[in-house]
C-alpha positions as a printed NumPy array, in Angstrom:
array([[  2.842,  -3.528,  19.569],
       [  3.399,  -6.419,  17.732],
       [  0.065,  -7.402,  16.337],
       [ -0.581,  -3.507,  15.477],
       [  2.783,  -3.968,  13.092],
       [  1.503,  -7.265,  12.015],
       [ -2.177,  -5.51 ,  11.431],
       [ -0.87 ,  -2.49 ,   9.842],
       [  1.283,  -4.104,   7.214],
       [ -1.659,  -6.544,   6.713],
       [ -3.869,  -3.578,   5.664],
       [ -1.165,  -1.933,   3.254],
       [ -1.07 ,  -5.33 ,   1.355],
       [ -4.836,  -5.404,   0.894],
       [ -4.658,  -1.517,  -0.152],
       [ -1.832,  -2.221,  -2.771],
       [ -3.236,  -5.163,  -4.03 ],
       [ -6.999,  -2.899,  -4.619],
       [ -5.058,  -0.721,  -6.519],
       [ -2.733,  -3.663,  -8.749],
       [ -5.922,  -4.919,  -9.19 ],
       [ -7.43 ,  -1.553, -10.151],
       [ -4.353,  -1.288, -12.576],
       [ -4.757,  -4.895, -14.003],
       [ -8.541,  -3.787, -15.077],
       [ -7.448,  -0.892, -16.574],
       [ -4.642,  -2.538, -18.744],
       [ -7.083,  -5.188, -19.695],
       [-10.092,  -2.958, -20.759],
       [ -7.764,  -0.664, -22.497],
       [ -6.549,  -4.031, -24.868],
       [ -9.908,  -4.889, -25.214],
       [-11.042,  -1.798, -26.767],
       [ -7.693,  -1.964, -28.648],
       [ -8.423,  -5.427, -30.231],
       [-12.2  ,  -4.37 , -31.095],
       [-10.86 ,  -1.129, -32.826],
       [ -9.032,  -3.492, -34.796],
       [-11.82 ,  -6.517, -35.206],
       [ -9.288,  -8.666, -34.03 ],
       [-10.914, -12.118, -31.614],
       [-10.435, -12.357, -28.476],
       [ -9.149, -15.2  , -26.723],
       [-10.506, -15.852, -23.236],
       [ -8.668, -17.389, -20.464],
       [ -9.803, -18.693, -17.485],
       [ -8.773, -17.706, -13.438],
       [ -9.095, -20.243, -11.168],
       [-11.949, -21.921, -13.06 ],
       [-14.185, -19.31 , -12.894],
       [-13.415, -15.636, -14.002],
       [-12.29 , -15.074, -17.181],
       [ -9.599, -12.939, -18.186],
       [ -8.565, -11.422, -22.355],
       [ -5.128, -10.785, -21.419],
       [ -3.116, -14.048, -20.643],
       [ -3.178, -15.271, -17.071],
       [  0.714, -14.913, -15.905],
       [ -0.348, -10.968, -16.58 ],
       [ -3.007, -11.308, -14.038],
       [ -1.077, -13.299, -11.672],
       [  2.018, -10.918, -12.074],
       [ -0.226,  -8.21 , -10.695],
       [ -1.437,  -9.949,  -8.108],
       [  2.08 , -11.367,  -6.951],
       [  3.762,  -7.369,  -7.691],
       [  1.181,  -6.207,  -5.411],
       [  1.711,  -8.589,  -2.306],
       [  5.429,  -7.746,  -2.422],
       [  5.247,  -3.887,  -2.639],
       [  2.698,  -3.62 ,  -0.416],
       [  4.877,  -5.742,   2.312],
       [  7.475,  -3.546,   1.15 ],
       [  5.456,  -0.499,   1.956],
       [  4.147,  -1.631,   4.737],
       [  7.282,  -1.64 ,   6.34 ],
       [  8.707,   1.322,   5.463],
       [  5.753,   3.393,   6.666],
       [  5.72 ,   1.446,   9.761],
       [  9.517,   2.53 ,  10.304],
       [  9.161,   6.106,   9.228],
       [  5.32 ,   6.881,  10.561],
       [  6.106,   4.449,  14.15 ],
       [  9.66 ,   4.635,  14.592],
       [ 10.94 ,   7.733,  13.062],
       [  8.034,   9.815,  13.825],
       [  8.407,  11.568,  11.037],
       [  4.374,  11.705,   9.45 ],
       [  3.051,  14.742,   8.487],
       [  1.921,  16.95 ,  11.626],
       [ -1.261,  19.262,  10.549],
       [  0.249,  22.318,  12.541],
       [  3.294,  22.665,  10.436],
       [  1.334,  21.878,   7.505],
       [ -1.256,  25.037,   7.909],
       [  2.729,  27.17 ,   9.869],
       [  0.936,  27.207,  12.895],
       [  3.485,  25.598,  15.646]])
């Protein structure tokens, strides 16, 4: 039971962070086109030596660190209401057949 918990949480993380990451390339492709609209230079930064990034770094890394802790966060609620509360979604009271 334990390493299903541990597994389960592990794979909310990974989903949350997709989609902070998701979010972060949105935000930073919308300021792009925003600064070339405007003819304004862009300043690159890099990540870890190797990927570059046109918003400033602690942006990228506050995704990245947002998304860890909400999808713990997550992780454990769901666990507690989907494994513990039983209370998910059942497909026969969805469609009123019971």
């Amino acid at each position: 039971m334990k390493t299903k918990m541990i597994t389960y949480i592990f794979l909310v993380i990974i989903l949350t962070e997709l989609l902070s990451m998701l979010g972060y390339g949105l935000l930073e492709m919308k300021f792009i086109v925003i600064m070339y609209g405007r003819n304004l230079p862009i300043q690159e930064e890099h990540i870890m030596g190797i990927f570059y990034t046109a918003l400033p770094v602690r942006i990228f890394w506050s995704f990245l660190l947002f998304g860890i802790i909400l999808g713990y966060l997550l992780g454990k609620s769901w666990w507690r209401i989907v494994y513990v509360e039983r209370r998910h979604w059942n497909f026969k009271q969805i469609r009123g057949m019971k």
